[in-house]
Residue frames as a rotation matrix with the C-alpha (Angstrom) as fourth column:
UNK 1
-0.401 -0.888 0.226 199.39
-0.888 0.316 -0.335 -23.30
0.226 -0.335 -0.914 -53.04
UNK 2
0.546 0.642 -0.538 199.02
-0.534 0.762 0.367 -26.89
0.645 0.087 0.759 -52.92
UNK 3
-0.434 -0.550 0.714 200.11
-0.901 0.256 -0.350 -28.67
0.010 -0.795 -0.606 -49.14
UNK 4
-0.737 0.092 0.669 200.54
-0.141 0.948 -0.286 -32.46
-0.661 -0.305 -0.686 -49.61
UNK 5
-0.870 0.489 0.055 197.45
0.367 0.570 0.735 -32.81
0.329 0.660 -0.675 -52.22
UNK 6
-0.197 0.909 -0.367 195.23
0.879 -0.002 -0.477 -30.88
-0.434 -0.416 -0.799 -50.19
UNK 7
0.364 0.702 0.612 193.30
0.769 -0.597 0.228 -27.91
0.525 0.387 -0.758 -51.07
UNK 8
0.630 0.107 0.769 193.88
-0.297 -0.882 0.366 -25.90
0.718 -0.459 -0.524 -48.38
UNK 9
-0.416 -0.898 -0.145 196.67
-0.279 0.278 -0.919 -25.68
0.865 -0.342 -0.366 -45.23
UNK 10
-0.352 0.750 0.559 193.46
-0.933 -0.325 -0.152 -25.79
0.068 -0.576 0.815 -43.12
UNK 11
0.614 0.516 0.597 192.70
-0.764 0.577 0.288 -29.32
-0.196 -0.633 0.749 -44.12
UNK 12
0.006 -0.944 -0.330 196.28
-0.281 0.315 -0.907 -30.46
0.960 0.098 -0.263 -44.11
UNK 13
-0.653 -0.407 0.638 196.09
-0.508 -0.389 -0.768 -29.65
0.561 -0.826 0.047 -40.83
UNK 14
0.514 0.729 0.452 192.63
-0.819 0.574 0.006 -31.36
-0.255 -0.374 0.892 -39.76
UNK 15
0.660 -0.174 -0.731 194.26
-0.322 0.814 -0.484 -34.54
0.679 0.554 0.481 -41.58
UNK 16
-0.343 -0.906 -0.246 197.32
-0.186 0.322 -0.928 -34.37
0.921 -0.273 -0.279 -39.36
UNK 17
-0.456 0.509 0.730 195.13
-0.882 -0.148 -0.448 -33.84
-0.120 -0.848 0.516 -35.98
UNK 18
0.664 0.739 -0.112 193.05
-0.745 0.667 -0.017 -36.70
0.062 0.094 0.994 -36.89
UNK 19
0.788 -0.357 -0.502 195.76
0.069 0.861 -0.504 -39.25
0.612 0.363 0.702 -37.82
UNK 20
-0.612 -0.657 0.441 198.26
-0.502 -0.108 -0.858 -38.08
0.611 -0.746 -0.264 -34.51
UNK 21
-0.223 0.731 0.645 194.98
-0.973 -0.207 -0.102 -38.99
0.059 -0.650 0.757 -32.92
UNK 22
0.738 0.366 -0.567 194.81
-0.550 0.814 -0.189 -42.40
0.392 0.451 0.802 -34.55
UNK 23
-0.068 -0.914 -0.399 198.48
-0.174 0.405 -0.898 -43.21
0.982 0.009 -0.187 -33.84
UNK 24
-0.546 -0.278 0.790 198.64
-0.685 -0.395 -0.612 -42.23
0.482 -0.876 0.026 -30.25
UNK 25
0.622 0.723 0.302 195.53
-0.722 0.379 0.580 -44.75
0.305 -0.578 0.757 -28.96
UNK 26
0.188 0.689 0.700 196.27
-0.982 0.135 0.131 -47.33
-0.004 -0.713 0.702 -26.74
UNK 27
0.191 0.395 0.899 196.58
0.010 0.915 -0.404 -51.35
-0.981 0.086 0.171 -26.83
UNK 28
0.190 -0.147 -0.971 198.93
-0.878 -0.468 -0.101 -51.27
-0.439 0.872 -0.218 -29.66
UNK 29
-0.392 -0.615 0.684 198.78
-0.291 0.788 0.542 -54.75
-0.873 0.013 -0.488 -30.29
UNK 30
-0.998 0.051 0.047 197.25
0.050 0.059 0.997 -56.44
0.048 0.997 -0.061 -33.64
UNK 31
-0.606 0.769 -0.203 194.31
-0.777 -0.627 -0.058 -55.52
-0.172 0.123 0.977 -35.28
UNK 32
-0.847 0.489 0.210 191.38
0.483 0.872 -0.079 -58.32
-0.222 0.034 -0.975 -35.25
UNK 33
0.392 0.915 -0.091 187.73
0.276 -0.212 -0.938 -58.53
-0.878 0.343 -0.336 -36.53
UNK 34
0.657 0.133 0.742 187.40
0.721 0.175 -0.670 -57.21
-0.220 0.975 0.019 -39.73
UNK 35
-0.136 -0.745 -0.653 190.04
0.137 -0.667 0.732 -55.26
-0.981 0.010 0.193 -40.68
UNK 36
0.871 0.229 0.435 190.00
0.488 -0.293 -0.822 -52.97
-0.061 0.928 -0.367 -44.32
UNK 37
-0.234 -0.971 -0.044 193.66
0.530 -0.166 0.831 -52.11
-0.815 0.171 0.554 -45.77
UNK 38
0.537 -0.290 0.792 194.68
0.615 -0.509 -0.603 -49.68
0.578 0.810 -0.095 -48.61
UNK 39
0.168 -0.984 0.055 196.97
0.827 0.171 0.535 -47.86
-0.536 -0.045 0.843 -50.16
UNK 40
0.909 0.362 0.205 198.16
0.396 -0.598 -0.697 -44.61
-0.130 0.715 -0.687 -51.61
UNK 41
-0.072 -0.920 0.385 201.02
0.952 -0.179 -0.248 -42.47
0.297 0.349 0.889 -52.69
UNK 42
0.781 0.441 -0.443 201.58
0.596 -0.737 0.318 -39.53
-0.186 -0.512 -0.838 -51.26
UNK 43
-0.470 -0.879 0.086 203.99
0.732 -0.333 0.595 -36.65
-0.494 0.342 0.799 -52.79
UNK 44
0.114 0.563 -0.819 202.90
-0.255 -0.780 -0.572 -33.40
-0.960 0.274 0.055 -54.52
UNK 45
0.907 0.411 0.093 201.96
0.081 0.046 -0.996 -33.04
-0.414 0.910 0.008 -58.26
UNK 46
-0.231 -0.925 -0.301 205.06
0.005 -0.311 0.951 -33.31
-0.973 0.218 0.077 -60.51
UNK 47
0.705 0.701 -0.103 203.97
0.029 -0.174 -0.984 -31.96
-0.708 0.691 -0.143 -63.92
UNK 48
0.750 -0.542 -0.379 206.81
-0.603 -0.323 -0.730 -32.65
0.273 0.775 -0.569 -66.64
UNK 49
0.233 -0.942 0.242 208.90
-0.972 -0.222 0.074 -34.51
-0.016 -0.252 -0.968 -64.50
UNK 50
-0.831 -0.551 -0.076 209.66
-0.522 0.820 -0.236 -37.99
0.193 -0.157 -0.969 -65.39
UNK 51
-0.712 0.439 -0.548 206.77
0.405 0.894 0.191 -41.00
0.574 -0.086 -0.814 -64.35
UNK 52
-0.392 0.645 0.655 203.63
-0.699 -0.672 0.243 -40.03
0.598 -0.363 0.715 -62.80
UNK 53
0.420 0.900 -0.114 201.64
-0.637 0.382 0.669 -41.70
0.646 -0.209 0.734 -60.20
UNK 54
0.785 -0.363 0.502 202.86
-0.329 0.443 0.834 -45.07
-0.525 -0.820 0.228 -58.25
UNK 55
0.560 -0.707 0.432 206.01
0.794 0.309 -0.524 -45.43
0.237 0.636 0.734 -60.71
UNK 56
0.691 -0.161 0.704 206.96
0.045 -0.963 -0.264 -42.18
0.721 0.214 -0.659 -59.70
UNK 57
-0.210 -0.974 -0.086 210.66
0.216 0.039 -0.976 -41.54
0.953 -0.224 0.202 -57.99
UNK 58
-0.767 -0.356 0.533 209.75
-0.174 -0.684 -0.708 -39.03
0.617 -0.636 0.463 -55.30
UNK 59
0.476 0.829 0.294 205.94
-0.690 0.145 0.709 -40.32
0.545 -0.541 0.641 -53.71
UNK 60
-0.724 -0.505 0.469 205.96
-0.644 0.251 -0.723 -42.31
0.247 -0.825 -0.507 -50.84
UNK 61
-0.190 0.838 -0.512 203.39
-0.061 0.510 0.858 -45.66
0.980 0.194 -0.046 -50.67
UNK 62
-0.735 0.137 0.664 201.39
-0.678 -0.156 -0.719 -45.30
0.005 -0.978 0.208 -47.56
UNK 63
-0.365 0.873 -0.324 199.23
-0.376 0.180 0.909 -47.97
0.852 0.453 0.263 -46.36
UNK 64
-0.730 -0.205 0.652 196.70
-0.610 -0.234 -0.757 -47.94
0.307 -0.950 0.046 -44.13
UNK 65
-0.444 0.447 -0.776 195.05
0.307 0.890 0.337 -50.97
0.842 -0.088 -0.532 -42.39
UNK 66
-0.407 0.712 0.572 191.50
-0.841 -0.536 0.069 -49.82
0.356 -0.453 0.817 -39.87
UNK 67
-0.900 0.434 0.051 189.49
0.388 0.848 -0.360 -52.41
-0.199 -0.304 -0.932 -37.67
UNK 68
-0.508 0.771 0.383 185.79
0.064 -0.409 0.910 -52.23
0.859 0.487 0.158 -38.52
UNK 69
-0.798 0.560 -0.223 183.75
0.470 0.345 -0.812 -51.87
-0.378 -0.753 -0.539 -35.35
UNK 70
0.146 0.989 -0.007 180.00
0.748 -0.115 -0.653 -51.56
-0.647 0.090 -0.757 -37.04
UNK 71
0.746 0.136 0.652 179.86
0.565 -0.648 -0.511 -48.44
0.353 0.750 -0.560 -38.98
UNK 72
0.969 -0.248 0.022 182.72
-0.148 -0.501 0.853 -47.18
-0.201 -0.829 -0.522 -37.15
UNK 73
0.371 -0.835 -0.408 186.43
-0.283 0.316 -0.905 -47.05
0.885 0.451 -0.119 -37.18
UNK 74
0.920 -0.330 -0.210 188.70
0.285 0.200 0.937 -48.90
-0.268 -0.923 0.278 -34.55
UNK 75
0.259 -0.966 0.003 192.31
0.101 0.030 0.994 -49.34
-0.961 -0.258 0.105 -34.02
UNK 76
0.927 -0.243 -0.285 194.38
-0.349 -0.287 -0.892 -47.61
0.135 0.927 -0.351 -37.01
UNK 77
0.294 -0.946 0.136 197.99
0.360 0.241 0.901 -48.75
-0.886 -0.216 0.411 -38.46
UNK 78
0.762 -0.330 -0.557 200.38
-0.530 -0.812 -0.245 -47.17
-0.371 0.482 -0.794 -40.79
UNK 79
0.258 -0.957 0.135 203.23
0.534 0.258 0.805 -48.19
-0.805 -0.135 0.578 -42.83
């Protein structure tokens, strides 16, 4: 069984913990310093059905933008 692109429902599940964690901080104002963006699609495999990838009907573009602090992440955003 495949949940969201992951492997396993185990790290679905770390993924979501982590990124509830990200959302939830603090001092939501804008992100400064160096800030690193990207971007993915996010939707399960659709094998036969029509366009694949970021043409595809049913994915959803997620992108997330991270402050750098040293080797570190800061403040996370989502759209």
């Amino acid at each position: 069984m495949d949940f969201m692109g992951f492997g396993s429902y185990e790290t679905a599940w770390s993924w979501l913990q982590k990124l509830r964690r990200a959302m939830v901080r603090p001092q939501r104002d804008k992100l400064s310093g160096e800030v690193e963006v990207d971007e993915t699609y996010i939707g399960g495999v659709e094998i036969g059905k029509g366009k694949q990838g970021r043409g595809a009907e049913t994915k959803t573009l997620v992108v997330v933008a991270t402050e750098c602090v040293g080797k570190q992440i800061g403040r996370v955003r989502f759209e």
